[in-house]
N, C-alpha and C positions, 0 to 999 in steps of 0.2 A: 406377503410383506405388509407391512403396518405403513398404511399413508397420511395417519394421522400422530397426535403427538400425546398422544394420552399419558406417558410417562414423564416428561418433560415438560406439559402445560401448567402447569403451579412454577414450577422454576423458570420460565418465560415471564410469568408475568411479576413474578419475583424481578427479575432483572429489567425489565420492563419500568418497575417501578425506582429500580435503581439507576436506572438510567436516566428518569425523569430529576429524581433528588439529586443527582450528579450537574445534569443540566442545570437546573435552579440552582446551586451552589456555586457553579463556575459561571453563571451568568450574572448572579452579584460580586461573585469579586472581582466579574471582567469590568462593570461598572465602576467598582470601587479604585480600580485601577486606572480607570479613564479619566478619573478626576485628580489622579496622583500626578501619574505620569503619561500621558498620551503614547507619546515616545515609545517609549518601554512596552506599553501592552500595544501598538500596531507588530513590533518583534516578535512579543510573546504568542500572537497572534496566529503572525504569519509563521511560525513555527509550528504550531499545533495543528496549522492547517495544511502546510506541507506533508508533515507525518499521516495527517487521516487520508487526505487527497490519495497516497500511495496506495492504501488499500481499494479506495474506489477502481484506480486506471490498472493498479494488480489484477483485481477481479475480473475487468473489463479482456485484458488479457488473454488472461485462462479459458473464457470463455470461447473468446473467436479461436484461438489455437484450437480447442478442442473442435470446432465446427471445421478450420480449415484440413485438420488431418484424419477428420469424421475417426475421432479414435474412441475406445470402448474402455478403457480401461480410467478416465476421466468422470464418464456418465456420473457415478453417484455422488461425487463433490459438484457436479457443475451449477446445480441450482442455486447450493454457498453463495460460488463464484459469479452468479446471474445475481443475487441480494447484493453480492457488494460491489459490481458496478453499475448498481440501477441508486448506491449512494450517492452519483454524481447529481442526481436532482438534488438533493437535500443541500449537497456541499455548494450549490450554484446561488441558493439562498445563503450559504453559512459563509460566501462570498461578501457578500452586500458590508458589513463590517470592514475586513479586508481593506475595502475599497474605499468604502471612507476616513480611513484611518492612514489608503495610501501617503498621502504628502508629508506625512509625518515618518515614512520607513523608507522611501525611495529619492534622494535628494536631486536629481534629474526632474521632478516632476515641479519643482520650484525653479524657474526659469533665473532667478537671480541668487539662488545658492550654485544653482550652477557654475562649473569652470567651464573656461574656454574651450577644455579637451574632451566637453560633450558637444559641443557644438555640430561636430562633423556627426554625431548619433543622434541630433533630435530628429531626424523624420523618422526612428521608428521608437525611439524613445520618448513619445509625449504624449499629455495626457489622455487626450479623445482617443487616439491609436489605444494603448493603453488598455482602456476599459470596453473597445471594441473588440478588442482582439479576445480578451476576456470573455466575452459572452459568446464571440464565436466557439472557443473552446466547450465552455459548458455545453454549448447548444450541441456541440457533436457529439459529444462522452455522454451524453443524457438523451440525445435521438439512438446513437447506438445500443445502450444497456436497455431503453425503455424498446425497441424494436426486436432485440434478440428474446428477452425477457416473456416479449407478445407470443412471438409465435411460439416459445420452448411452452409456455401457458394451453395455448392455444393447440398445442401436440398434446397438452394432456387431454384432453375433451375430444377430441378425434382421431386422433394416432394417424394422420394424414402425412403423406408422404411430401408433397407439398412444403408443409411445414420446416423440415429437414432442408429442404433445397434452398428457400427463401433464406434460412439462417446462414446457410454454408455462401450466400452469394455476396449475403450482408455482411459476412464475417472477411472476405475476399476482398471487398470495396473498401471497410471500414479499418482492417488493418494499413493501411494508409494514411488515413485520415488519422487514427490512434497515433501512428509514430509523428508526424509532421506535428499535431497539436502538441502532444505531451512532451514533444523537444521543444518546442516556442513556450511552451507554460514554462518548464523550467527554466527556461532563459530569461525568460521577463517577469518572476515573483521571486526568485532566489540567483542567480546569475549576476543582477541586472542590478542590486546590493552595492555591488564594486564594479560600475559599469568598465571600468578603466583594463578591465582585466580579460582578456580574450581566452577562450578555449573552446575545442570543438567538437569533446568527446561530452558534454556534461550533458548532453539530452540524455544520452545510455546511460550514463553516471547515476540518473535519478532513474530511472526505467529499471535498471538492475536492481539496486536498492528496493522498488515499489515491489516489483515481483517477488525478491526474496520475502520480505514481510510478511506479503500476502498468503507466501504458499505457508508459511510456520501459522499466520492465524486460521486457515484453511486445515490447516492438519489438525489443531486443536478441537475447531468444531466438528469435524468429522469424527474424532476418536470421542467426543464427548457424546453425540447422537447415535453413535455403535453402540455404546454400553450403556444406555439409555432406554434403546428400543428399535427406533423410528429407520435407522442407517444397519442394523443389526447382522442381514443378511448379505448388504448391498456391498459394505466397507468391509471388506475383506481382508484380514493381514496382510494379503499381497498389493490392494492398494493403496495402505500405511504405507508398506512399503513403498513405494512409485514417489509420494508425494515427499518421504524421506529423499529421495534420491533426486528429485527435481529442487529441494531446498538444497541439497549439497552440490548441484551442480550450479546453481545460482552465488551458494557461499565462494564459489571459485569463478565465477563470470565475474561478480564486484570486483572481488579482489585484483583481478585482471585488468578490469576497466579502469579500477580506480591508481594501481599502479601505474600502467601505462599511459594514463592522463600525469602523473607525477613523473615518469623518468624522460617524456618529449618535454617537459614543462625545465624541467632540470638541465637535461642535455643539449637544447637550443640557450639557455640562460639571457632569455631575452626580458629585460624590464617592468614590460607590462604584462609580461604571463610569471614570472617569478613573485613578483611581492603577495600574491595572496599567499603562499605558500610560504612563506616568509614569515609574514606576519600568525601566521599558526602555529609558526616553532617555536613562538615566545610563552614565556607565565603557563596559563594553565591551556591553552591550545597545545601546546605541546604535551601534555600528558594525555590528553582528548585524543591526540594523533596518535598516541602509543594504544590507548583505552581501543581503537578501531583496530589497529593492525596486531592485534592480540585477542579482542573480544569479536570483536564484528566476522575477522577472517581466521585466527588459526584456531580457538578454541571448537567455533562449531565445526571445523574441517575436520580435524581430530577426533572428534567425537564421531559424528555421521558416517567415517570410514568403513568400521564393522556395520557387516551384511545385518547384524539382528538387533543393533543399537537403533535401529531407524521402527522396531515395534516393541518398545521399552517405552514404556506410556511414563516412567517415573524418572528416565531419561529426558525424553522428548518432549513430556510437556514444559520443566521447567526451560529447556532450551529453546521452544517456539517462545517464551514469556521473555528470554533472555532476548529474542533474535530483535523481541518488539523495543526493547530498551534498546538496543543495539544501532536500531534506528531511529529512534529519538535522539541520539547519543552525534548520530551520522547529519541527521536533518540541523541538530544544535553548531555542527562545526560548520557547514557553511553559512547560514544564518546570520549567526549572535556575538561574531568577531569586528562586524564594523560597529558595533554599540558597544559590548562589553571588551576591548583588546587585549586592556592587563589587569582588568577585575576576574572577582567571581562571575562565571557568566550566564548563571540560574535565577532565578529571582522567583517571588510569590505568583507573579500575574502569569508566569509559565505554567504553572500547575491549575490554575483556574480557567485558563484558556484550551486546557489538555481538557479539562473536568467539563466546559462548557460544550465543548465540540464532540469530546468524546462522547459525552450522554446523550447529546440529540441524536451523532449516527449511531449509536446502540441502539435507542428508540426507534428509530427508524428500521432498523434490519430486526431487530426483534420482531415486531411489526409485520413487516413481510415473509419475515420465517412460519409466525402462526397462521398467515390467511392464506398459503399457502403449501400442497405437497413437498415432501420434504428434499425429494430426488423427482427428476423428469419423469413420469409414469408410462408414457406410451414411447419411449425413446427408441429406436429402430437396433439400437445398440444395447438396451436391458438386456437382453438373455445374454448375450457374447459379454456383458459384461460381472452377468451373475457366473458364469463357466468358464473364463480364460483361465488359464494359470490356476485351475483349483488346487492342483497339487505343487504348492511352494518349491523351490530350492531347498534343500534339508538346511541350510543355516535360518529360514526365515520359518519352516514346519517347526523349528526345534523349539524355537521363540513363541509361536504361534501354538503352542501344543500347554503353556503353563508355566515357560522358564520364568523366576523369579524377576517381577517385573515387567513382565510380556503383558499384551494384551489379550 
């Protein structure tokens, strides 16, 4: 097997360099917009950043699962999923804006816009708390991706057993840590918008959402370095398949979560858990709410159903690119309703703040993809993972054999 990237190295640094132009492009119009409207791009902002953050604490995810159920059939995406949440360092910096731009996106943090009816929530909504709590977060999503990261590294240069345990303990401890911070992060950068508004499913709300995204951008790069070269052997049709089948059981975890946060929200009809929900059946949030409960949940359900839809590269990729709109689309409805209620609610500094952020963690994960093997090389799980399942189900042999559109 090829541990290097000889096929794909000119298009690395091709996007590499687009990712750089991207950056610089979104970082002057995030400027250009700072001087417009403050306001507006701290939104725009804190939208683009939501969306990317998902793929970081996705990837973070994937990883420790794979370590806590020491499963074999994960092995050759895991290092993807090790790049994209070792983004949490990058995003800890791509914070720093954010932050400063808070007072102008969170109306809690101006003690005299404040109403009365924050008053009983400033000890955990103020500012020091705040930007501590913040860097608490960072600080664990980024000691965990950078510690797993080490030793998966670190197995490759010694294929020690060691290594393997260390992960699996870290992954043991750290899934913990993972859910408590990423329910407080989504509470107090997105939540915490319309503080007035109680709910107590919206940690999983955001959690469901990051992992579905993640596993569609996960699939993409994996069928893109199969046909490439480098994943050739490793990425098997049967584990398209899997990764197909982990996005379709995530398309129906959101849609569950996010129901079920709607129909308590409805059937209690209690005032301060109603009005958000309220206020999004108006203007254009209402078509936004149809746009999810059509795009986000039944179109890709539908689809992903059939056994050999899930290795149909000409299916599948536009629907991982859909699944990523999908969440743009998901991150914009909670977001951009207390600014925009009965406008349009897109604007220019959205797409420059997408273009700024987006191209640094490209840059970054590109980055890490070249200076490093493509798949874990000494992994105790390689072989079981080059031999499980060689012989497909005949729906997914049939696919996998040449059907029109198969991989």
């Amino acid at each position: 097997m090829n541990t290097e990237l000889p096929k794909v190295k000119d298009a690395i640094e091709r996007w590499t360099k687009i990712s750089a132009a991207l950056m610089a492009l979104g970082g002057a119009g995030a400027v250009l917009g700072l001087t417009a409207n403050p306001r507006q791009l701290g939104f725009s902002y804190l939208l683009a950043f939501m969306c990317f953050l998902s793929l970081s604490l996705g990837g973070l995810f994937l990883v420790m699962m794979h370590h806590l159920f020491d499963a074999s059939w994960s092995v050759s995406i895991r290092r993807l999923a090790e790049h994209l949440a070792f983004l949490a360092v990058a995003l800890a910096v791509l914070f720093v804006p954010l932050a400063l731009l808070a007072p102008r996106v969170y109306p809690w943090l101006d003690p005299l816009a404040a109403g009365p009816e924050l008053k009983s929530q400033a000890v955990w909504l103020n500012g020091p708390f705040f930007y501590a709590r913040a860097a608490i977060y960072f600080a664990v999503w980024s000691w965990l991706a950078w510690r797993l990261r080490h030793w998966s590294l670190r197995q490759d240069e010694t294929g020690a057993a060691e290594c393997t345990y260390r992960m699996r303990r870290l992954s043991a401890a750290g899934i913990f840590l993972f859910a408590i911070t990423l329910t407080l992060a989504a509470i107090d950068w997105v939540k915490s918008l319309e503080p007035q508004w109680f709910s107590t499913m919206y940690g999983v709300y955001y959690f469901a959402g990051s992992v579905w995204v993640t596993v569609a951008v996960v699939y993409l790069a994996a069928a893109w370095l199969k046909r490439a070269g480098p994943l050739e052997e490793l990425v098997q049709p049967r584990r398209l398949h899997d990764l197909g089948v982990l996005l379709l059981a995530f398309t129906v975890f959101y849609a569950y979560i996010h129901f079920s946060q709607y129909l308590i929200i409805w059937y209690a009809n209690m005032p301060e858990e109603t009005f958000w929900y309220a206020q999004r059946q108006q203007g254009y949030w209402w078509g936004c709410g149809l746009v999810l409960v059509f795009g986000h949940f039944l179109l890709p359900f539908l689809l992903l159903l059939r056994i050999d839809a899930k290795l149909k590269l000409k299916l599948m990729a536009p629907l991982c690119v859909w699944a990523c709109l999908m969440h743009f689309v998901d991150i914009s409805y909670n977001v951009l309703p207390p600014l925009h209620l009965e406008t349009f609610p897109w604007r220019w500094t959205d797409a420059a703040c997408v273009a700024f952020i987006g191209g640094a963690l490209g840059w970054a994960f590109l980055k890490s993809l070249s200076r490093h093997p493509v798949y874990p090389l000494k992994d105790p799980r390689l072989r079981e993972a080059l031999t499980i399942h060689e012989v497909p189900p005949p729906a997914i042999a049939g696919a996998a054999r040449g059907r029109k559109g198969g991989l």
